[in-house]
N, CA and C atoms as an extended XYZ file, in Angstrom:
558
Properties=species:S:1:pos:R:3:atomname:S:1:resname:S:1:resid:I:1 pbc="F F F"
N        41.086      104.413       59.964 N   UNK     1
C        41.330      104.987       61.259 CA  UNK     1
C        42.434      106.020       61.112 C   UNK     1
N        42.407      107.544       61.531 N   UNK     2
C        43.173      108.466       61.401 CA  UNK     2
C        44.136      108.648       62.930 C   UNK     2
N        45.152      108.714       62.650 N   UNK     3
C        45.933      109.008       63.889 CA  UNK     3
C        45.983      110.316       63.911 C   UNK     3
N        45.644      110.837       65.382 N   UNK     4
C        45.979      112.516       65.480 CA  UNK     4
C        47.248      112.845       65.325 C   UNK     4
N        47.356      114.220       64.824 N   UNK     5
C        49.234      114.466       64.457 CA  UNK     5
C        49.222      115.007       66.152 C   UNK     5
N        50.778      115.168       65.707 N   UNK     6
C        51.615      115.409       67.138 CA  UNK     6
C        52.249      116.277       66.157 C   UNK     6
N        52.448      117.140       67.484 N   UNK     7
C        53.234      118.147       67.350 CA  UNK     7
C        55.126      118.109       67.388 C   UNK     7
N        55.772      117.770       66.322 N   UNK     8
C        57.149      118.163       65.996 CA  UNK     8
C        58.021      118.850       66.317 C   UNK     8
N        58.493      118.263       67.654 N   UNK     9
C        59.104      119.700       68.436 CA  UNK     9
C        60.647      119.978       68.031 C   UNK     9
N        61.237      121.146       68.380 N   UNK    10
C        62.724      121.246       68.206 CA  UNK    10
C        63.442      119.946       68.635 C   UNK    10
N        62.964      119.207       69.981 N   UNK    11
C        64.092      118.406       70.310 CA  UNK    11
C        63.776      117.186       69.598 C   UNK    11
N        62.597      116.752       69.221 N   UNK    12
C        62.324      115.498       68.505 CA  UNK    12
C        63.199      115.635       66.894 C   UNK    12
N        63.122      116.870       66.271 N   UNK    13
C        63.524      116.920       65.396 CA  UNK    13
C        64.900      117.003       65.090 C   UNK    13
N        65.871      117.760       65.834 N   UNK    14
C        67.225      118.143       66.003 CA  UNK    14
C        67.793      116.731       66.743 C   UNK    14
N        67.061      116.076       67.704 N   UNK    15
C        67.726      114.474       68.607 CA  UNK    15
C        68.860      115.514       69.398 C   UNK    15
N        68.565      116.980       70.039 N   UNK    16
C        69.255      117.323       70.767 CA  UNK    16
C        68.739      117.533       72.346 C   UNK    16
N        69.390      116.592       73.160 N   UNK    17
C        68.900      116.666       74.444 CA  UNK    17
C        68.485      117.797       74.971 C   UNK    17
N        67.843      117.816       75.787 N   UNK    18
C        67.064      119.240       77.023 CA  UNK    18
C        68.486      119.508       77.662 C   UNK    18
N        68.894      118.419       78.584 N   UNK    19
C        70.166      119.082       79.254 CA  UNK    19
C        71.280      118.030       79.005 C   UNK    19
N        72.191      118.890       78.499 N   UNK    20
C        73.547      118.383       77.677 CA  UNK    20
C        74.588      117.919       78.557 C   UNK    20
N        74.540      118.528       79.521 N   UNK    21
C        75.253      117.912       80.712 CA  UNK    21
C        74.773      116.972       81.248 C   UNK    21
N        73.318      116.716       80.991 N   UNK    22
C        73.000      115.589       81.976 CA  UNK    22
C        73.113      114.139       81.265 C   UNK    22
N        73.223      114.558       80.108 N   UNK    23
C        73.206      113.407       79.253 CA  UNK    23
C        74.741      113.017       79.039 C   UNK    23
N        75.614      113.773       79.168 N   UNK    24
C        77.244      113.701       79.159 CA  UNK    24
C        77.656      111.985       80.338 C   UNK    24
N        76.865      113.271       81.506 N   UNK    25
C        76.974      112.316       83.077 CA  UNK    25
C        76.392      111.006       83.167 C   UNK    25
N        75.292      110.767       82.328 N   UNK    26
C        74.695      109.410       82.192 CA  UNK    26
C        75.431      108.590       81.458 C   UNK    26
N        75.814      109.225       80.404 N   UNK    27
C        76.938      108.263       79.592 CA  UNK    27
C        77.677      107.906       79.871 C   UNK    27
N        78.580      108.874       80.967 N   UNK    28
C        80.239      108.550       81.425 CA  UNK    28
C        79.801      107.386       82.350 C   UNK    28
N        78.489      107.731       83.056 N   UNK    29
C        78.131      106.789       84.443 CA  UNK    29
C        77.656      105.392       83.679 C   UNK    29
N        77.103      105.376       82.618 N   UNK    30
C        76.823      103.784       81.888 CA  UNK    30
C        77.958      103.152       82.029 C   UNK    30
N        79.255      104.703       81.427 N   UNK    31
C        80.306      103.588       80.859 CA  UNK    31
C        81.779      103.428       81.665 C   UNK    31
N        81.373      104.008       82.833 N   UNK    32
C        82.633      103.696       84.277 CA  UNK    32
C        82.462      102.257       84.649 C   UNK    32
N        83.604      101.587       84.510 N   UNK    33
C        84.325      100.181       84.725 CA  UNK    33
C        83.923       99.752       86.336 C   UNK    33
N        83.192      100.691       87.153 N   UNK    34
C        83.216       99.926       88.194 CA  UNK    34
C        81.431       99.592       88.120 C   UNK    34
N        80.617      100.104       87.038 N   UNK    35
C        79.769       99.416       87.213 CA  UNK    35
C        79.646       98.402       85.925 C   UNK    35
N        80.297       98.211       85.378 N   UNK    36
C        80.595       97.006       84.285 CA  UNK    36
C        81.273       95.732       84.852 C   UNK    36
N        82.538       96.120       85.703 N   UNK    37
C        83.535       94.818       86.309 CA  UNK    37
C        82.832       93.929       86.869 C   UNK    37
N        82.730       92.816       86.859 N   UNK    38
C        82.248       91.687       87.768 CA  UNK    38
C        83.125       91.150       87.867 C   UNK    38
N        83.254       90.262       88.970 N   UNK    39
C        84.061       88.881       89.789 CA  UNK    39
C        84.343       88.009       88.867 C   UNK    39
N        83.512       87.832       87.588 N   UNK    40
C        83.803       86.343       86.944 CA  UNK    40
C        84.916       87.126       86.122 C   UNK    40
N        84.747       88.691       85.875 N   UNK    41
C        85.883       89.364       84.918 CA  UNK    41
C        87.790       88.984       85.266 C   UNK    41
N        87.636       88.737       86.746 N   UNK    42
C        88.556       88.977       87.123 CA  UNK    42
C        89.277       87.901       88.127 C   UNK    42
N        88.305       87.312       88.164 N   UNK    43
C        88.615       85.819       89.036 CA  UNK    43
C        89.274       84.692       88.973 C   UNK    43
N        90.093       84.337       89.864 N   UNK    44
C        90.851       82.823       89.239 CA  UNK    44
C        90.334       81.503       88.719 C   UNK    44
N        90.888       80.862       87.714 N   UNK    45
C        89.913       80.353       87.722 CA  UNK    45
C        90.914       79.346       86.369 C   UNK    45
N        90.951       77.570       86.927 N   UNK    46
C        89.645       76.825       87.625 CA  UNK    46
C        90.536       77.026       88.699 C   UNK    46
N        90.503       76.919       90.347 N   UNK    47
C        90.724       77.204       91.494 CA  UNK    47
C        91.248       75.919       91.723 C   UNK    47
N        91.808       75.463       92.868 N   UNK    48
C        92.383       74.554       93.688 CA  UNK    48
C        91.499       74.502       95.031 C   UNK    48
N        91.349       72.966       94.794 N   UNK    49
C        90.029       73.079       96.176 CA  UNK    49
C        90.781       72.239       96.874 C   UNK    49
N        90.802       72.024       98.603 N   UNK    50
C        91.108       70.952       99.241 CA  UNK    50
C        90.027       70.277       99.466 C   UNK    50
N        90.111       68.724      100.079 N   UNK    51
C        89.176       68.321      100.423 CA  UNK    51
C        89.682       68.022      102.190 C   UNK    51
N        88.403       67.787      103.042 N   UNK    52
C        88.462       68.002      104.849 CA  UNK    52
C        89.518       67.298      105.374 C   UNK    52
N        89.423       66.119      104.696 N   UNK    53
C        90.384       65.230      104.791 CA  UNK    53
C        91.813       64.890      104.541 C   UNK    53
N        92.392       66.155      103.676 N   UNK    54
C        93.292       66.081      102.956 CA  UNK    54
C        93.994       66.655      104.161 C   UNK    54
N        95.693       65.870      104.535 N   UNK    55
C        96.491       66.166      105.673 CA  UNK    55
C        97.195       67.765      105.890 C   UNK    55
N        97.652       68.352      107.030 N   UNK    56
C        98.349       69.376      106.812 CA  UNK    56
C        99.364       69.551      106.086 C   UNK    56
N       100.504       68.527      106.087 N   UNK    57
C       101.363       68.263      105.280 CA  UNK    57
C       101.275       68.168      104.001 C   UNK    57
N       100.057       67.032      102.957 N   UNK    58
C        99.780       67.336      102.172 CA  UNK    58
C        99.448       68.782      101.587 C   UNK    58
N        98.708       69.695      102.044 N   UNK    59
C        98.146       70.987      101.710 CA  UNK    59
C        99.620       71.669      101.471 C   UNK    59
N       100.569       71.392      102.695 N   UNK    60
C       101.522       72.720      102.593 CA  UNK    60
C       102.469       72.461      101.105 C   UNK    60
N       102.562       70.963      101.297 N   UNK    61
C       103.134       71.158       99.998 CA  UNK    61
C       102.511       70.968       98.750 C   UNK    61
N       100.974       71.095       98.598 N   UNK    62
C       100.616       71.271       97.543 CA  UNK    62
C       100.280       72.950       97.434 C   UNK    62
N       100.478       74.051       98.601 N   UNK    63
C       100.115       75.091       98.416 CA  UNK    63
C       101.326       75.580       97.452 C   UNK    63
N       102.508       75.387       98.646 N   UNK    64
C       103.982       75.343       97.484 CA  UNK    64
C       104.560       74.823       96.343 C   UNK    64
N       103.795       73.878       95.986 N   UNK    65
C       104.111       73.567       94.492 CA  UNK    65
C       103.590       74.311       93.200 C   UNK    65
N       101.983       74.996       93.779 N   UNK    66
C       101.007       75.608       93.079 CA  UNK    66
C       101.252       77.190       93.289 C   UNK    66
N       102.410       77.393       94.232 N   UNK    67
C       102.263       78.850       94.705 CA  UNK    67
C       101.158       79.751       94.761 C   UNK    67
N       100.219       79.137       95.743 N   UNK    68
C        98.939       79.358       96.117 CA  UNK    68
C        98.585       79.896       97.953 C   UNK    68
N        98.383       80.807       98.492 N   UNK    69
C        97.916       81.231       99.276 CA  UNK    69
C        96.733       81.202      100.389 C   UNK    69
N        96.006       80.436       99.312 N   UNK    70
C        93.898       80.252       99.882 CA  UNK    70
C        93.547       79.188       99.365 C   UNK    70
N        92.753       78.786       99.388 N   UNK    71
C        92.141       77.019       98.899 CA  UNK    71
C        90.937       77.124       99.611 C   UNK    71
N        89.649       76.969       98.945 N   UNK    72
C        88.115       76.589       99.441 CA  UNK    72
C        88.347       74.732       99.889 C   UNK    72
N        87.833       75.022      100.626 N   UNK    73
C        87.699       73.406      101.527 CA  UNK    73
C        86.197       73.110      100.933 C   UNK    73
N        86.162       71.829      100.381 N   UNK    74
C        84.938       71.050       99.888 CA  UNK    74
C        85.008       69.822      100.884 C   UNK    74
N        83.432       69.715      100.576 N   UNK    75
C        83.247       68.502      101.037 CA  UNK    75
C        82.842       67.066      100.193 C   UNK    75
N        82.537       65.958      100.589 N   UNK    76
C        83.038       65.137       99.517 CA  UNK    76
C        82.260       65.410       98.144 C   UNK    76
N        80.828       66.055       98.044 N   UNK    77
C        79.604       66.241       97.621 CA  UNK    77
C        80.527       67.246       96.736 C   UNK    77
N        81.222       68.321       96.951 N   UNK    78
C        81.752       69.443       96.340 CA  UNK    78
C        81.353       70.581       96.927 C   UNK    78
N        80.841       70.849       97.971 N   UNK    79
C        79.838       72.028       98.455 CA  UNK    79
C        81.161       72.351       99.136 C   UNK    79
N        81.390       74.143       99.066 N   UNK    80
C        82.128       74.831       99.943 CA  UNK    80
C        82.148       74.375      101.278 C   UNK    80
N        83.077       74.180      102.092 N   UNK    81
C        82.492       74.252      103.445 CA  UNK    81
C        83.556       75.177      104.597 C   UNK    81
N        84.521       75.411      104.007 N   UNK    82
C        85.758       76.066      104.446 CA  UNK    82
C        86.755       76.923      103.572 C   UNK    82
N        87.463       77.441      104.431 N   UNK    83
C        88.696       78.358      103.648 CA  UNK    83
C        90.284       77.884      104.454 C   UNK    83
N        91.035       77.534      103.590 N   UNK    84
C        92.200       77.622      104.409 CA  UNK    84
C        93.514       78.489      103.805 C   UNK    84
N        93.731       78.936      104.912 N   UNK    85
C        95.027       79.712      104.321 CA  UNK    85
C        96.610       79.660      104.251 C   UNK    85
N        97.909       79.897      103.994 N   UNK    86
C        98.774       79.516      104.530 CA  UNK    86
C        99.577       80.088      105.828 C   UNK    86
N        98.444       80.763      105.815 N   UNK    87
C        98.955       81.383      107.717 CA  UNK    87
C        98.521       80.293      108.494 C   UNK    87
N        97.114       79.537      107.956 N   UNK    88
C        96.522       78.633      109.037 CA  UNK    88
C        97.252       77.570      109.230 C   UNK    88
N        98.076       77.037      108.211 N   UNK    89
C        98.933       75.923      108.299 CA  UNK    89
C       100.236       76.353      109.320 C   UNK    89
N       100.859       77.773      108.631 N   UNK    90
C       102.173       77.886      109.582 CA  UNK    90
C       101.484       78.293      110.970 C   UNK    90
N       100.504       78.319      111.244 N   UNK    91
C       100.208       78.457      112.669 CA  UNK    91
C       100.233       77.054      113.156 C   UNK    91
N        99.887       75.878      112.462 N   UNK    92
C        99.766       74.752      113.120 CA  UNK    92
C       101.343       74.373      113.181 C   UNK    92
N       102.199       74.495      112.379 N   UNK    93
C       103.305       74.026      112.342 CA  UNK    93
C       104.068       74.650      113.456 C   UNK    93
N       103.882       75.678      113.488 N   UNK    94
C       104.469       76.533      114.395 CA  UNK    94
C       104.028       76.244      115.555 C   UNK    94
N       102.984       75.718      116.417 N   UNK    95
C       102.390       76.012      117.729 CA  UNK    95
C       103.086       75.634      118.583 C   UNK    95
N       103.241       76.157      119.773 N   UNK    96
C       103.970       75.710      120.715 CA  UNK    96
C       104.276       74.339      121.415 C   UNK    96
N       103.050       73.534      120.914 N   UNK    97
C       103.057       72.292      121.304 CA  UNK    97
C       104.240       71.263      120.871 C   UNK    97
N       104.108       72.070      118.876 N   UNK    98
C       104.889       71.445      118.289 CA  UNK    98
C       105.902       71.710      118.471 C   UNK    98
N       106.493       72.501      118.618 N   UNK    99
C       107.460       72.547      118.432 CA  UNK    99
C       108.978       71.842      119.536 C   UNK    99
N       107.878       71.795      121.183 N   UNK   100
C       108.650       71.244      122.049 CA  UNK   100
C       109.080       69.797      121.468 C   UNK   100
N       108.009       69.036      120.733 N   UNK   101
C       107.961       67.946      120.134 CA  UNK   101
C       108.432       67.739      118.418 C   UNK   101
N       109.618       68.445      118.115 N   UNK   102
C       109.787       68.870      116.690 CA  UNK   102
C       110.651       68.001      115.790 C   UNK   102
N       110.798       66.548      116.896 N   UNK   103
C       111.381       65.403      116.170 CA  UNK   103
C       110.009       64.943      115.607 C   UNK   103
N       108.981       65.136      116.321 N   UNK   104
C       107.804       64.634      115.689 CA  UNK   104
C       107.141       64.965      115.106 C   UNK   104
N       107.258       66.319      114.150 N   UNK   105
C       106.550       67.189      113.525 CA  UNK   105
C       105.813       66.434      112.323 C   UNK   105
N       107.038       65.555      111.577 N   UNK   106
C       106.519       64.759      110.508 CA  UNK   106
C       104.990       63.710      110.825 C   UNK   106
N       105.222       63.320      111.846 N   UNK   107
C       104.024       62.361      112.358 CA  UNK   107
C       102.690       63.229      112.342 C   UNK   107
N       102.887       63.953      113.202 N   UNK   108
C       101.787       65.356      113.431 CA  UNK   108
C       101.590       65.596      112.188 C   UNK   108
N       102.235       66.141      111.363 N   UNK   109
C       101.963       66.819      109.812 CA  UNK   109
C       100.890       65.718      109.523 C   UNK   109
N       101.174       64.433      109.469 N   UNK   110
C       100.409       63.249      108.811 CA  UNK   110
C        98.795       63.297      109.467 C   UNK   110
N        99.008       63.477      110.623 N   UNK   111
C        97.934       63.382      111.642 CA  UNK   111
C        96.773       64.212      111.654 C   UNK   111
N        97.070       65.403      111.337 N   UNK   112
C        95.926       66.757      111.619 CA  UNK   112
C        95.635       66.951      110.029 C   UNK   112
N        94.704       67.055      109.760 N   UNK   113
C        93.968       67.281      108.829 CA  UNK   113
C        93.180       68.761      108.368 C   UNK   113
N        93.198       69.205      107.020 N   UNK   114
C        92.762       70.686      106.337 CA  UNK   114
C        91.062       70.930      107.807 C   UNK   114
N        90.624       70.129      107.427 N   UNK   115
C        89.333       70.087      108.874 CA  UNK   115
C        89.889       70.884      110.252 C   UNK   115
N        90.877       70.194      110.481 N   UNK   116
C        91.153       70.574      112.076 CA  UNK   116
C        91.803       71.822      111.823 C   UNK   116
N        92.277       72.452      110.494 N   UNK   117
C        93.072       73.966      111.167 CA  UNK   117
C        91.813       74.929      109.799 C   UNK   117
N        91.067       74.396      109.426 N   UNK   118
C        90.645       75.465      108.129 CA  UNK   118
C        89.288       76.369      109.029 C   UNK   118
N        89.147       77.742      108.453 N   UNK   119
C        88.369       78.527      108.860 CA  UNK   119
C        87.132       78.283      108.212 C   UNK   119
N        85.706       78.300      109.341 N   UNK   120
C        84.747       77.441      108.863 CA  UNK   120
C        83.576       78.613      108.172 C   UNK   120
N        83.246       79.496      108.950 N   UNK   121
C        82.368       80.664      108.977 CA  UNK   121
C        82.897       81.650      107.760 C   UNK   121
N        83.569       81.255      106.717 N   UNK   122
C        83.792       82.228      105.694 CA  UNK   122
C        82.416       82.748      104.975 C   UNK   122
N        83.079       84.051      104.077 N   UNK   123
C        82.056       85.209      103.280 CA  UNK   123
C        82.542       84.568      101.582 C   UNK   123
N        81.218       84.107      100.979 N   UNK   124
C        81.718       84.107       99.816 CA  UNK   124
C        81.060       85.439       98.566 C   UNK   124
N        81.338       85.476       97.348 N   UNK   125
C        80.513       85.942       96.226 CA  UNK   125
C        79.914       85.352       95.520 C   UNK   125
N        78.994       85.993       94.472 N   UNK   126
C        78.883       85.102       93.260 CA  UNK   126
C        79.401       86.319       91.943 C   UNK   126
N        79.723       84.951       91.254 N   UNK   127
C        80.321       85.659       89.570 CA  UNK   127
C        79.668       86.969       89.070 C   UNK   127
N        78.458       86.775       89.009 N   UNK   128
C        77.720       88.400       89.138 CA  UNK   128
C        77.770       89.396       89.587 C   UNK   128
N        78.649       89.406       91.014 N   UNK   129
C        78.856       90.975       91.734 CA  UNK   129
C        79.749       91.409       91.202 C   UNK   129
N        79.839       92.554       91.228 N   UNK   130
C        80.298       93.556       91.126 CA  UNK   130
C        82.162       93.343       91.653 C   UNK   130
N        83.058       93.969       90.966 N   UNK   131
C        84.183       93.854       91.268 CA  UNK   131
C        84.085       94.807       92.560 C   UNK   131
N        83.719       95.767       92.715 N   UNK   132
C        83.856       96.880       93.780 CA  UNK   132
C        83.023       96.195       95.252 C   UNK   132
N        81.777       95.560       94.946 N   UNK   133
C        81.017       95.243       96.412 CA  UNK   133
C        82.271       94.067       96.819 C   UNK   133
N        82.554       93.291       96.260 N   UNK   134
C        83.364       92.090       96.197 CA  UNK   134
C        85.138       92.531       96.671 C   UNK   134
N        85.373       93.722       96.404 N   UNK   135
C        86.410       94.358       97.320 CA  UNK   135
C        85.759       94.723       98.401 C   UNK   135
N        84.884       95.234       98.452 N   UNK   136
C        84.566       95.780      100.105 CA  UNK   136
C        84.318       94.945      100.920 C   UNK   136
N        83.784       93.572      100.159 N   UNK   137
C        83.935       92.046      101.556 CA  UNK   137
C        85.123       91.992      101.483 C   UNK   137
N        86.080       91.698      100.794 N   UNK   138
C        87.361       91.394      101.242 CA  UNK   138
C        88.046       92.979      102.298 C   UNK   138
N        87.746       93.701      102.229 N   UNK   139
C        88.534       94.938      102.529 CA  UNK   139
C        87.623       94.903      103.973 C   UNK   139
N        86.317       94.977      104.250 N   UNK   140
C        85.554       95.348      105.149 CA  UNK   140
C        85.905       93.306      106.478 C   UNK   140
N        86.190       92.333      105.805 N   UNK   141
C        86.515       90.674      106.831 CA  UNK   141
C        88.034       90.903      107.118 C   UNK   141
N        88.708       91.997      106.806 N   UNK   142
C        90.046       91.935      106.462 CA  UNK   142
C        90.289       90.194      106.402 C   UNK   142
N        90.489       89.920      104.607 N   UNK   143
C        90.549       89.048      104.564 CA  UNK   143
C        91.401       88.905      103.186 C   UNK   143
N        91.993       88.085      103.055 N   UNK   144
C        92.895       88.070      101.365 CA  UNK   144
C        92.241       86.991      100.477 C   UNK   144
N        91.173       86.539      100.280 N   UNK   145
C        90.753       86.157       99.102 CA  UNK   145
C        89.273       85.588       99.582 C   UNK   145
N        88.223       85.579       98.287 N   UNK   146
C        86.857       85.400       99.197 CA  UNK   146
C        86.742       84.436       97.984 C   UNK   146
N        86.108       82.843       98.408 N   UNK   147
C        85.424       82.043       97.384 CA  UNK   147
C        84.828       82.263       96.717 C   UNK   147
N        84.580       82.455       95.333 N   UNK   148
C        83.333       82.555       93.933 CA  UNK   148
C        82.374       81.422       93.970 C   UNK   148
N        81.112       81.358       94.859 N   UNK   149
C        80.519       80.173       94.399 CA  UNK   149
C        79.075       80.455       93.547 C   UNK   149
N        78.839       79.459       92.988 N   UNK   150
C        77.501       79.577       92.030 CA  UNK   150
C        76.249       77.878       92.194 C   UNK   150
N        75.344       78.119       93.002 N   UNK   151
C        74.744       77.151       92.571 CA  UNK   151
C        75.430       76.003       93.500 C   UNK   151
N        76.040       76.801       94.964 N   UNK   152
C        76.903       75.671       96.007 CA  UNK   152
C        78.263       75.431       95.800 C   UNK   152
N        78.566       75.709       94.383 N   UNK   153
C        79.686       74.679       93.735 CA  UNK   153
C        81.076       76.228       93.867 C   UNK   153
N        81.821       75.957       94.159 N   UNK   154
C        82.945       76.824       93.962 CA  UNK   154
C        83.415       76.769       92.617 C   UNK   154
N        83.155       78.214       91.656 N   UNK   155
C        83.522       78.237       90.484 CA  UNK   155
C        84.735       79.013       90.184 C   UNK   155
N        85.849       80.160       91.363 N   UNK   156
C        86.637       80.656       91.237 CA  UNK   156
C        87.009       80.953       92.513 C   UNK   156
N        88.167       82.074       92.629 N   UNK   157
C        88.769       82.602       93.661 CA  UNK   157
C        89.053       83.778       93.458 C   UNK   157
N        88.460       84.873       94.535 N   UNK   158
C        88.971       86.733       93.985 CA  UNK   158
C        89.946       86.734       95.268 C   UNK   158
N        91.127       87.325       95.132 N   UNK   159
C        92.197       87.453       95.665 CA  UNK   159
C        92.410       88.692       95.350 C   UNK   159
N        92.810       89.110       96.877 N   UNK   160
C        93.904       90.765       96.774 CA  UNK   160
C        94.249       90.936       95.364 C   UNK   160
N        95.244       90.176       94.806 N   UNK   161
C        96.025       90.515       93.748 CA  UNK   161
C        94.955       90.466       92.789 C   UNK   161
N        94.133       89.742       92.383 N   UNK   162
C        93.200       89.496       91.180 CA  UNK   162
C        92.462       91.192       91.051 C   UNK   162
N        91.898       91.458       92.377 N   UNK   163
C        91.477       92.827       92.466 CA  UNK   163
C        92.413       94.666       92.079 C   UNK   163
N        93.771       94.123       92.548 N   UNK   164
C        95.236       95.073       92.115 CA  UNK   164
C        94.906       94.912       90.813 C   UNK   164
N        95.326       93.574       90.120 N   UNK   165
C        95.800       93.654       88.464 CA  UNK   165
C        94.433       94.018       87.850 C   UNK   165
N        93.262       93.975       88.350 N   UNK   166
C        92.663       94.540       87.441 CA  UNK   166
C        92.284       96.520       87.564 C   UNK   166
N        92.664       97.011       88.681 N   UNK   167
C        92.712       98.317       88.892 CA  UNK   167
C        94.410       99.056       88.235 C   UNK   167
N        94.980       98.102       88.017 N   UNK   168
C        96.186       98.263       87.445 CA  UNK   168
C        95.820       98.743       86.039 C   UNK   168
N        95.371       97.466       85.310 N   UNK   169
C        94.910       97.511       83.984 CA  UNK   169
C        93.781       98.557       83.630 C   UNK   169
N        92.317       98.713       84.980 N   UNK   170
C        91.928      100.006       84.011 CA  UNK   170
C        93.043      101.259       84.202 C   UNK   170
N        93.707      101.525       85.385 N   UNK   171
C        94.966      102.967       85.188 CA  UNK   171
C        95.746      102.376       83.686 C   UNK   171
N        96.068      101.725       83.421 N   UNK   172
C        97.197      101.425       82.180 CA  UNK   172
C        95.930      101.559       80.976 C   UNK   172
N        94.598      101.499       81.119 N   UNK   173
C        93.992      101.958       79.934 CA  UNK   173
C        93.413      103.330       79.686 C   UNK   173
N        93.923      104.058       81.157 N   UNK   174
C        93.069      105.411       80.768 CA  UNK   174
C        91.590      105.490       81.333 C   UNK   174
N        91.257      104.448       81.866 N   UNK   175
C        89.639      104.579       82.225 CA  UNK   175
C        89.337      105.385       83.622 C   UNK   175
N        90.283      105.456       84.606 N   UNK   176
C        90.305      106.387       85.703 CA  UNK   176
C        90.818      107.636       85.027 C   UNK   176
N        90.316      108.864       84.643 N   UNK   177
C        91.026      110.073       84.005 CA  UNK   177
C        90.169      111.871       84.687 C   UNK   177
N        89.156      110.816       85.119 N   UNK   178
C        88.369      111.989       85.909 CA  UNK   178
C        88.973      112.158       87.239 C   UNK   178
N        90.080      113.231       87.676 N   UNK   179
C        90.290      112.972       88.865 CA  UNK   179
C        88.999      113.489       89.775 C   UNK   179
N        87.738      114.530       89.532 N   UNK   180
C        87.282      114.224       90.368 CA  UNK   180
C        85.997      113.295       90.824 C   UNK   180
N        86.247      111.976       90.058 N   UNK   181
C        85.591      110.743       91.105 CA  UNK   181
C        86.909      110.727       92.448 C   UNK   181
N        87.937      111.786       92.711 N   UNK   182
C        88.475      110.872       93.690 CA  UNK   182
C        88.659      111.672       94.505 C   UNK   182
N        87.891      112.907       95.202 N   UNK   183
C        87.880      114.229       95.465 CA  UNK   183
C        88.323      115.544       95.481 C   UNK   183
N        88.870      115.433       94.047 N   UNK   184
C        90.090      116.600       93.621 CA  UNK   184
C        88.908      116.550       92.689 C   UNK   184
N        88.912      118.259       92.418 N   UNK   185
C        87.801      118.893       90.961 CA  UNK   185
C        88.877      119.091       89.981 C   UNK   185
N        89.130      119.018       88.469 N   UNK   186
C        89.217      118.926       88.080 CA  UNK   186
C        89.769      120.776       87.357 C   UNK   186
């Protein structure tokens, strides 16, 4: 069986692209960090979970021992079911109720539970997105940290800061150098 020849063209032979610019732009665009970064790149991790049950008091001082900000609320199973923050706590501590009553704060602390003050309707990710879509939920809920779950199970935490230090680190490597991705030409 004979194969017909083909014709040997300049560009097959030389491996020099048709358009040199366009092939520049595909490359730089393969190799820009915001479509490489994912969530699992940059995510905390293993996380601190509360459970529904766990008291206000307990939480505050396990947020402060851990110097921690956010905590996914599980349920006994392990399934996400909440977010709590430490605004949500100093709001309970703080409320006006309590405070008329602030010999009794300690009792109360014991009493109210991560359930009764944690935010229920949260936005989570998964490890696969994208560092950039995964800022724009946090940036678009104004919100400071969004749960990583996979498969139900909470596998991390992306936080404001987790998202900074890693835009920190690509400026400290040189990978932002095109100023115009940022609407200045160059």
């Amino acid at each position: 069986m004979k194969h017909p020849k083909r014709a040997i063209t300049r560009d097959i032979r030389t491996r020099n692209p048709k358009r040199p610019a366009r092939a520049s732009r595909e490359l730089e665009e393969s190799s820009w960090p915001e479509g490489v970064v994912r969530v699992r790149d940059v995510m905390a991790r293993p996380v601190v979970t509360f459970r529904q049950a766990m008291t206000v008091g307990t939480a505050v001082k396990a947020m402060r021992a851990r110097n921690i900000r956010h905590a996914p609320v599980v349920d006994d199973t392990g399934r996400l079911v909440g977010m709590v923050s430490d605004r949500d706590l100093r709001t309970v501590i703080l409320e006006p109720a309590l405070r008329d009553a602030f010999e009794d704060l300690d009792r109360v602390l014991r009493s109210r539970t991560v359930k009764d003050v944690m935010t229920w309707g949260m936005v989570s990710v998964k490890p696969d997105t994208l560092l950039r879509e995964a800022a724009g939920v946090i940036h678009a809920n104004k919100i400071g940290a969004v749960p990583v779950v996979e498969h139900g199970r909470v596998v991390g935490l992306l936080a404001v800061g987790d998202v900074l230090k890693a835009v920190i680190q690509m400026l400290d490597e040189g990978v932002i150098s095109r100023p115009g991705r940022w609407g200045a030409e160059a």
